[in-house]
N, C-alpha and C positions, 0 to 999 in steps of 0.2 A: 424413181427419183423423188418424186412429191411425197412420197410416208417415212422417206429419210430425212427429207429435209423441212417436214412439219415437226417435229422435236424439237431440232436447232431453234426452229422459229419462238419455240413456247419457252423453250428453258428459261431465257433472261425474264421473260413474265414470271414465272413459279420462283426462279431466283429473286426476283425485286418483290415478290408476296410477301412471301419468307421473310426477308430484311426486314418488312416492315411491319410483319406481326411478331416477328422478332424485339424490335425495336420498341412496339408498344408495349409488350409482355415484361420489357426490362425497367419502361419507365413507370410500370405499376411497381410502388414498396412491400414489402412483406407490411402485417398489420404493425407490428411490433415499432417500425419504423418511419410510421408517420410521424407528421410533425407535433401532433396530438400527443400520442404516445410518449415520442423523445422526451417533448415539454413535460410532462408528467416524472416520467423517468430522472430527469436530472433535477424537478425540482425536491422530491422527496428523498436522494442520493445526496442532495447540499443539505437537507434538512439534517440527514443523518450525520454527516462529515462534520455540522457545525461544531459537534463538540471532541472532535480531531484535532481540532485548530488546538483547543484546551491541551490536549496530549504536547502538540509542538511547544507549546508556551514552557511545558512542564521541563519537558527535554531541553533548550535554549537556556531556562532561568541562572546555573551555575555560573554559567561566563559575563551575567550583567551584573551577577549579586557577589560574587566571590572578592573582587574588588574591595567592596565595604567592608564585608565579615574579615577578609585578612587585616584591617585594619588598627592598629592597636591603640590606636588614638579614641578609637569609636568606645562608647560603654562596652557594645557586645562585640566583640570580636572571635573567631576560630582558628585554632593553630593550623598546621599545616594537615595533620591527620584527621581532626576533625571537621576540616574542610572538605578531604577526600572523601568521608562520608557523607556530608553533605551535597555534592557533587553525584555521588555514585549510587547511593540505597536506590533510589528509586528504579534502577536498574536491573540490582538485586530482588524487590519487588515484583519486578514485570515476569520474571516466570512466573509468578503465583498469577497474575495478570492471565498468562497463557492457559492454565489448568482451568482456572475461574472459567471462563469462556469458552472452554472444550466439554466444560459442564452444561452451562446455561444453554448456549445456544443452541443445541437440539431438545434442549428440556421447555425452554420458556419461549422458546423463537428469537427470531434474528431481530426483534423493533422493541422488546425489553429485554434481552441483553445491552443494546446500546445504549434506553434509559436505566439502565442496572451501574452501566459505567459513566456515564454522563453524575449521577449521584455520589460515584465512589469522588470522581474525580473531584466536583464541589465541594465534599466535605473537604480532602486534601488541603486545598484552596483556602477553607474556611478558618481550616488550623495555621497554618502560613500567617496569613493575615491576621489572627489572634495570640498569636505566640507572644508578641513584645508585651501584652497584656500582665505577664508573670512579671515577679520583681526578682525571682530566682533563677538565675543561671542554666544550670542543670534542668529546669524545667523549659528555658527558654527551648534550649538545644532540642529537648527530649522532645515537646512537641516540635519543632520545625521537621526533624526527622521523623515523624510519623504521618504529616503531612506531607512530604515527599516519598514516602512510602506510598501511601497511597495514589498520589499521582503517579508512581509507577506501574501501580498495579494497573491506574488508567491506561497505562499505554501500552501496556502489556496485553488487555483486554478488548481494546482499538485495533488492533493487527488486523484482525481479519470479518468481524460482522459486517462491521457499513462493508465492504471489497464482497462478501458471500452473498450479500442483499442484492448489490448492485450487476452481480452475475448471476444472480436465480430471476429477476424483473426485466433484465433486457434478453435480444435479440447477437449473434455472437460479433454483427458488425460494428455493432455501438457500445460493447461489452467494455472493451480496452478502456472507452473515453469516460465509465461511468465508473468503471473499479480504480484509476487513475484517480478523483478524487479523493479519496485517503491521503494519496502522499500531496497533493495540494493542498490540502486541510493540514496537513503533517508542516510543510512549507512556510504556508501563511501563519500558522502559531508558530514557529520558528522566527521570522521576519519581525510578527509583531513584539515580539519581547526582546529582540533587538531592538528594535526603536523604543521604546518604553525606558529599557537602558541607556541610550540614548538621550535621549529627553529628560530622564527622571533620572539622575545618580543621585547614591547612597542613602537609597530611600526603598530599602527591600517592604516596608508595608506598604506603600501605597502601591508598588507593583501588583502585590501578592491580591489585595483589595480589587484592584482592578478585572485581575486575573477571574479573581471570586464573580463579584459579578457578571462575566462574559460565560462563566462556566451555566451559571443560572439559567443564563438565557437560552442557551443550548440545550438546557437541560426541557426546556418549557417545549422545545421546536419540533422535541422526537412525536409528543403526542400526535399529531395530525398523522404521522408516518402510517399508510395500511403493512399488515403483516405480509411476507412472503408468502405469494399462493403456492410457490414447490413445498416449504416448511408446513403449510395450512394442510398439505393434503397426504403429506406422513405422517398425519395426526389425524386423518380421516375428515377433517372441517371442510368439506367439499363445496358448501353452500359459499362460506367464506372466501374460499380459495377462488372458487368462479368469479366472485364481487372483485375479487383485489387484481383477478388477470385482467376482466375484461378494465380497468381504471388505467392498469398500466398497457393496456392493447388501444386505449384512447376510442376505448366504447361510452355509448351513454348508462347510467344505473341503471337505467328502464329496461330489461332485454323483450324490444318490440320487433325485431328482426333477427333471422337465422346466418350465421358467418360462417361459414364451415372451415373458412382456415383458422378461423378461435378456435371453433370447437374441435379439429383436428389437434391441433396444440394443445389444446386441454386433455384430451384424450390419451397424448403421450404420456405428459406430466402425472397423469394419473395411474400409467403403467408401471412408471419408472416408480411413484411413490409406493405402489402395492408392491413394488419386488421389493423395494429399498424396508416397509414392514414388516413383510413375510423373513427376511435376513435377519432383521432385529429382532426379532422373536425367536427364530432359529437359532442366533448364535450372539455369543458374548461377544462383550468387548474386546477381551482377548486374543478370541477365533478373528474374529473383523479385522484388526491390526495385520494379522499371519497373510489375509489377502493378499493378493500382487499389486493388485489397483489401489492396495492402503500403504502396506510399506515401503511401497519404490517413491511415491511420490513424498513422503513423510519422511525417509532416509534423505533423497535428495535436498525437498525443502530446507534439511535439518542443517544438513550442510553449507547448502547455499547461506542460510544465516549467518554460519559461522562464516563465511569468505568475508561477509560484509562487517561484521563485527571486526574481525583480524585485520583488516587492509584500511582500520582506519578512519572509517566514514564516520560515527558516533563520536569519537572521541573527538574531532575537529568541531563536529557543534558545539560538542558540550562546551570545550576548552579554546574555545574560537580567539576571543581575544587573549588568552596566556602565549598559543601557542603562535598569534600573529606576533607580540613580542618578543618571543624567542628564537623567531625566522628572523628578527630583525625588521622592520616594518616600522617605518620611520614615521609615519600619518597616527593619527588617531585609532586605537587599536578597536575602540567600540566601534566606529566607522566602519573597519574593515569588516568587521561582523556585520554590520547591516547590507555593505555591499555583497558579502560569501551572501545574504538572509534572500538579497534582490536576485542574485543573479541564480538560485536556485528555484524561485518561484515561479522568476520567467522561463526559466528553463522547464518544467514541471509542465508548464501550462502545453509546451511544446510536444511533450511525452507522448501524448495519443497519436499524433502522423507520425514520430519515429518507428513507434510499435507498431503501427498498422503499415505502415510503409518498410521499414526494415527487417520488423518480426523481434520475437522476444530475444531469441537467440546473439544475432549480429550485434543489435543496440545493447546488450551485457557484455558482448567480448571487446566492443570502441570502448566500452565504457572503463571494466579493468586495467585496458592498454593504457588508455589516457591518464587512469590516476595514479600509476606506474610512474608514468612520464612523469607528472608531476612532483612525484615526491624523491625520485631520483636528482632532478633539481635541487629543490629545496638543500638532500644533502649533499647534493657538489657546493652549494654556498657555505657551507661549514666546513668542508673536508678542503677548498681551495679557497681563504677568505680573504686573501691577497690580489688573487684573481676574479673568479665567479662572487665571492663575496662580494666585490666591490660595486655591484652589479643594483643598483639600492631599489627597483623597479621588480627584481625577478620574483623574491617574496610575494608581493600584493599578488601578481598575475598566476603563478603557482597556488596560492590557498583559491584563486577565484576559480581559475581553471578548474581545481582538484574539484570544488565545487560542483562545476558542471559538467564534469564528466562523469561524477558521482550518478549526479540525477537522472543523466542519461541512461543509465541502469545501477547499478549497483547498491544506490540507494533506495530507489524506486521499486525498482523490478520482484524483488523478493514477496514485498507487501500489494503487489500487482499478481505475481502469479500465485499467490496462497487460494486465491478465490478460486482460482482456474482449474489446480491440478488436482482435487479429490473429488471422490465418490461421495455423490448424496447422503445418501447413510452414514457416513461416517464425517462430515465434512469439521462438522464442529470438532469432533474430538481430536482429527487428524492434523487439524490447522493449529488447535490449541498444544498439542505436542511439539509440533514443530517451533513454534513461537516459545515455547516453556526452553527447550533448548539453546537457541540463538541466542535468546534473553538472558541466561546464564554467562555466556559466552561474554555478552555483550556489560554485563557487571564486571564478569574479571577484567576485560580489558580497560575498563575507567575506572576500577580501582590499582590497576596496577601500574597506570599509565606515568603517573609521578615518580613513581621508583625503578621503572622502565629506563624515562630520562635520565633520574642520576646514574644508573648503572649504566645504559650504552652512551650516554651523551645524545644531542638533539640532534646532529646530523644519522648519526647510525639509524637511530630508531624510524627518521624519515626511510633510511636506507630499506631498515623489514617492513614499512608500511607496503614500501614498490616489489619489493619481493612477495608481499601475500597479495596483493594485485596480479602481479603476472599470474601467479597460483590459480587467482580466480577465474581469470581470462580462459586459463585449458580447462579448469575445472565445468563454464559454462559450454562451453566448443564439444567437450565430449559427452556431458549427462545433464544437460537440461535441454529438455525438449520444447519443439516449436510448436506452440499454442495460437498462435494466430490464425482466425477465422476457422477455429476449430468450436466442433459445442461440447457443453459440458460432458454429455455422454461418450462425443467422442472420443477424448481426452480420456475416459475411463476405460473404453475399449483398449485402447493404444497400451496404458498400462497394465491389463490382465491380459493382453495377447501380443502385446509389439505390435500392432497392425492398427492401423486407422481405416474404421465402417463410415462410410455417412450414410443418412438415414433418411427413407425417402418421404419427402412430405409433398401436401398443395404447395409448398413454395420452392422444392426443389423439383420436383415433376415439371418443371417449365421445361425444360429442355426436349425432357420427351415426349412433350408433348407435341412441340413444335415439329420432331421428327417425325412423328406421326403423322401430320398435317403435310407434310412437304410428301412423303409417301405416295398418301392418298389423293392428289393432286398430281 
């Protein structure tokens, strides 16, 4: 009876051991994940974003400025088609935006590509703000249009570097919250050229001036940025690539002590970049794209763009205050644009516990549903304007709504997972295709958006907004895949085999290690 009932006696010991080298083994962080680290991590991820913000301002500008320029009272004014282009090139531009950037950024790395467009976009800026300089018409227009080109090309080249940086420098916990700065940077230049609207009417230079200058300073902010150690060492700069991990691992310069979960990390990063070489030298651009892990996630990306472009989201920025007067919106229509500018920011900011708590997936299918909702409204107050019309409140909350349901995926999520779903070797090129796409997509739809209205009327076209929403909802439900808490390699598994590996490291070997220990005791 005593050799049975010595076991009984130990077990709760061995059990309560376990828990609490359990327990301690959980409240050590991976390195990646210190506060060191983080701090490092997001401040060079803002540095990069600063001149995102510039992108938003670019994208917002049409709906504070269009006002003036229809103006016929004004010297310069634009008719209606010339407006549309004005409004719209820069859209047009952003695929070129996308190529540009599927070039550079595995050619010059991911910290001057972003000073590459941070430049494009100041010049844009500079032309804007110099245009009224001419005392000729034709030359007015001709530059303004080419400094919106350009700033398209900004934003078309914005898509994806700071989002590929900020997922090659972190760890896959804190990944969400770093590549999620794009569409906040995306948000707050959105916001700010609301209010600048706002504040400053029919005064498109001193916006444009203002604009110039904030572009500058961004432009000044990239230098500090170190390069991507993954980029550093597909390039063989191994010496570099070590400097810029251990910075973002929240080591000292000095290497006076040996880490082995670095250097296990390094070690990988160094695998992955020799296969990702060895491919590049072996095979073309061509052959790369043919991959499964290139064009599944590059077909979907592509698609996903177009959901977002069709269902709506861009063209409400752009045309924020037109189309808040033509829902009927009795307040201050520039207002309403600043409220759509607030409640998108806050919401944005929110984005990282959706994603990590819900997952990429769930937070894209509420979010479709929602803006469905929304614009289904919108057209029952045109289709019933005796009844739901009369309703003078459902407008404001419908465009603010559409808003944040937007944010919550739809408008987010695309420029969130561009970073996540391609292979190394090919990342730059594959994201830039994808972005060259959507982007196309996303000109037709805001150039055609004014002749859309006259031909469906404003309630209908509400009506196909909710219809290409629901689209997107099955569309996210059945082929875009759940990236949460997954790592990059994972993620490339998954698409050359359908199967997700994880991959055993010092910081995933906790577990069995602990099994071990309980074993042996």
């Amino acid at each position: 009876m005593k050799d049975i009932e010595e076991p009984t006696f130990r077990s709760p010991v061995i059990c309560k051991d376990m828990d609490h080298t359990k327990a301690k083994e959980k409240s050590k962080k991976p390195l990646g994940e210190s506060h060191r680290a983080v701090l490092r991590q997001k401040l060079m991820v803002f540095l990069g974003n600063s001149g995102v913000l510039g992108s938003g301002m670019v994208i917002s500008m049409p709906s504070v400025t269009l006002t003036q320029l229809h103006d016929e009272s004004q010297p310069f004014w634009l008719n209606k088609d010339e407006a549309s282009w004005f409004a719209s090139i820069n859209n047009m531009a952003c695929p070129l935006g996308g190529l540009l950037v599927s070039y550079f950024m595995d050619r010059i790395g991911r910290k001057y590509t972003i000073l590459l467009t941070n430049l494009l976009g100041l010049l844009g800026w500079l032309l804007l703000a110099t245009s009224f300089l001419h005392s000729d018409r034709d030359l007015i227009y001709a530059q303004m249009l080419v400094g919106r080109a350009l700033g398209g090309i900004m934003i078309g080249m914005f898509v994806s570097p700071v989002g590929v940086y900020s997922a090659e420098i972190s760890l896959p916990r804190i990944r969400g919250r770093l590549i999620l700065g794009t569409s906040i940077g995306l948000a707050s230049g959105i916001l700010l050229m609301y209010l600048l609207g706002y504040f400053i009417r029919s005064n498109i230079v001193l916006i444009s001036t203002i604009s110039c200058c904030y572009q500058l300073a961004a432009t000044i902010l990239v230098f500090p940025m170190p390069e991507s150690p993954s980029w550093l060492l597909t390039k063989g700069r191994d010496e570099r690539a070590r400097k810029s991990l251990r910075y973002f691992r929240g080591l000292p310069k000095k290497e006076d002590d040996y880490v082995p979960e670095f250097e296990d990390e390094l070690a990988h990063m160094k695998a992955t970049a020799e296969n990702s070489r060895n491919t590049a030298a072996s095979e073309s651009l061509s052959q790369v794209i043919r991959r499964p892990e290139v064009y599944k996630p590059v077909l979907m990306m592509t698609a996903f763009f177009g959901f977002q472009q069709a269902c709506g989201v861009v063209v409400i920025i752009v045309y924020a205050v037109q189309i808040a007067q033509r829902a009927g919106v009795s307040i201050d229509p520039v207002l309403v644009a600043v409220m759509l500018g607030v409640a998108r920011i806050i919401m944005t900011f929110f984005m990282s516990t959706i994603f990590e708590k819900w997952g990429r997936k769930p937070s894209g299918i509420f979010s479709a549903s929602g803006m469905g909702l929304c614009m289904l409204l919108l057209a029952a107050g045109g289709w019933w304007p005796d009844t739901v019309g009369t309703w003078h409140w459902l407008p404001v909350v419908c465009i603010v709504a559409h808003i944040v349901f937007s944010t919550m995926g739809m408008l987010t999520l695309p420029f969130f997972m561009i970073s996540e779903v391609f292979p190394q070797r090919a990342r730059g090129s594959a994201s830039g295709i994808a972005v060259f796409f959507g982007m196309i997509l996303a000109f037709i739809m805001l150039k055609i958006y004014p002749n859309m209205e006259a031909a469906m009327g404003t309630a209908n076209l509400f009506a196909f907004y909710a219809f290409i929403s629901f689209l997107a909802a099955g569309f996210i439900g059945y082929f875009v895949p759940e990236t949460r808490g997954r790592t990059l390699e994972e993620l490339e598994e998954h698409w050359r085999t359908g199967k997700y590996t994880r991959r055993l490291t010092l910081n995933n070997l906790k577990e069995v290690e602990l099994h071990e220990r309980f074993l042996q005791k």
